[in-house]
C-alpha positions as CSV (number, residue, x, y, z in Angstrom):
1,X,-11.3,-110.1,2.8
2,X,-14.1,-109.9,4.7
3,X,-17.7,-108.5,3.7
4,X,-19.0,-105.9,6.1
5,X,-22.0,-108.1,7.2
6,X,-19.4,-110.9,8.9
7,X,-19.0,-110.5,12.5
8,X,-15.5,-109.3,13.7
9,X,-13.5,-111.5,15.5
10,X,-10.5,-109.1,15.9
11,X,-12.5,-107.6,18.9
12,X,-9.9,-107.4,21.9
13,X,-11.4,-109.4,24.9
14,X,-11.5,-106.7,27.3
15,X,-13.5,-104.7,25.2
16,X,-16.7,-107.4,24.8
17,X,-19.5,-106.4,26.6
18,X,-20.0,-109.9,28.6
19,X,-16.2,-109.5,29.5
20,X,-17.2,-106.2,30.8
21,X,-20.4,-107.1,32.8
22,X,-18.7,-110.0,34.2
23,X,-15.3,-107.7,35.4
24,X,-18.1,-105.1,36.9
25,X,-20.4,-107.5,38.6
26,X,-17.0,-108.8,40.1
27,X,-15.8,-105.4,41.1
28,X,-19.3,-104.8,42.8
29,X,-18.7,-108.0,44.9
30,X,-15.1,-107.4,45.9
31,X,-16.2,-103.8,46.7
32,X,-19.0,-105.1,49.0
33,X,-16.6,-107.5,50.5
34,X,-14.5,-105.3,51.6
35,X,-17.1,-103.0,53.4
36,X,-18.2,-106.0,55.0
37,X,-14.7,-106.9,56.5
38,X,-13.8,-103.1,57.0
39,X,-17.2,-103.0,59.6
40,X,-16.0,-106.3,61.1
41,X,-12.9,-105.0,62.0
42,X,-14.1,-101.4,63.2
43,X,-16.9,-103.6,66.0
44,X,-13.8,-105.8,66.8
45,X,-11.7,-102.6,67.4
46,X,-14.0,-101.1,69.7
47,X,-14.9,-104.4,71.4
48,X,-11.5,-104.4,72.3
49,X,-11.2,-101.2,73.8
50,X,-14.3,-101.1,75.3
51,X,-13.1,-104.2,77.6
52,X,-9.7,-103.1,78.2
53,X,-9.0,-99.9,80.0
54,X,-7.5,-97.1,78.7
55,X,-3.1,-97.9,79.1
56,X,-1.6,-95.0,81.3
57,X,1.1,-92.9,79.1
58,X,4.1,-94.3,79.4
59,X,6.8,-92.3,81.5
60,X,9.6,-90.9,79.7
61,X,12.9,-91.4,81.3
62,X,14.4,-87.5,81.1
63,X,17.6,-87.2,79.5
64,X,20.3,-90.4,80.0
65,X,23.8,-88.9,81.0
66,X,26.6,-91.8,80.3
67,X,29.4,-92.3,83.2
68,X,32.6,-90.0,83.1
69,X,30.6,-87.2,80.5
70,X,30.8,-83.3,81.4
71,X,28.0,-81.0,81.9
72,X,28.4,-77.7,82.6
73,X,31.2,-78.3,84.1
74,X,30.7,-81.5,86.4
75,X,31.9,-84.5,85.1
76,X,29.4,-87.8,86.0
77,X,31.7,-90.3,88.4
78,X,28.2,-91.6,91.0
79,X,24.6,-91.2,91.2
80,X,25.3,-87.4,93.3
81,X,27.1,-85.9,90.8
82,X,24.6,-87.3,87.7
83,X,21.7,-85.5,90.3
84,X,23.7,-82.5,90.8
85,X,24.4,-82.4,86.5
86,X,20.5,-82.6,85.8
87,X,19.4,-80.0,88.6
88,X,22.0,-77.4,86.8
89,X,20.4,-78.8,83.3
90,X,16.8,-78.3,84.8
91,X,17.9,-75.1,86.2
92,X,18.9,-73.9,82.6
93,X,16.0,-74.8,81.1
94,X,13.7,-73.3,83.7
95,X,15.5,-69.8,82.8
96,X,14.9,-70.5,79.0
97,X,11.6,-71.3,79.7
98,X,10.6,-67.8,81.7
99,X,12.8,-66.1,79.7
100,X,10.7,-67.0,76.4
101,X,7.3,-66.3,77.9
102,X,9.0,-62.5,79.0
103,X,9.6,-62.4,75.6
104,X,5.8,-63.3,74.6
105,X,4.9,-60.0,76.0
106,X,7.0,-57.8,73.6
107,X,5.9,-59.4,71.0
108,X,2.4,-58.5,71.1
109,X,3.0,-55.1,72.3
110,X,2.8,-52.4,69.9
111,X,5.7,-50.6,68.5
112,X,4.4,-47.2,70.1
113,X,4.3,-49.0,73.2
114,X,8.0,-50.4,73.1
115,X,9.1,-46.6,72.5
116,X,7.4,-45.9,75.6
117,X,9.8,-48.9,77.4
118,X,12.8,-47.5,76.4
């Protein structure tokens, strides 16, 4: 058994105070490290987009109508009748398109007002 003025060596290694200087001196580097790289890569970043120009947007190809399909009512055989099918489609949304902003305005009207409509 041993006296209480012996030194433990049952101490867990993580707990040792060198083992715990050396594991925060290395955490302190790592940590500086990485703010190094991160600021590298931020100046590389806006090198690059300070020599390359700004990429137009990309234009999206509208809706893609297979050969043979029906809409509303017109079935897809050439190029006319796919231009004829997305005019009625374009049509239909320009009518749900005014037909929600009408809509805006009775919203925000008040219900004494919408008494008055009727």
């Amino acid at each position: 058994m041993p006296s209480s003025k012996e030194p433990r060596s049952e101490m867990s290694k993580k707990n040792k105070k060198s083992t715990q200087r050396a594991r925060h001196a290395n955490d302190l580097q790592r940590e500086k490290l990485e703010v190094v790289k991160k600021q590298l890569k931020v100046q590389k970043k806006e090198k690059k987009q300070a020599v390359s120009p700004a990429k137009p947007k990309k234009k999206l190809k509208g809706i893609r109508i297979r050969k043979g399909a029906r809409v509303k009512g017109i079935k897809i055989v050439d190029a006319a009748s796919k231009k004829k099918a997305l005019e009625a489609l374009a049509a239909e949304q320009e009518l749900r398109r005014m037909e929600v902003e009408s809509n805006a305005g009775w919203e925000e009207a008040a219900p004494s007002d919408l008494e008055d409509m009727e």
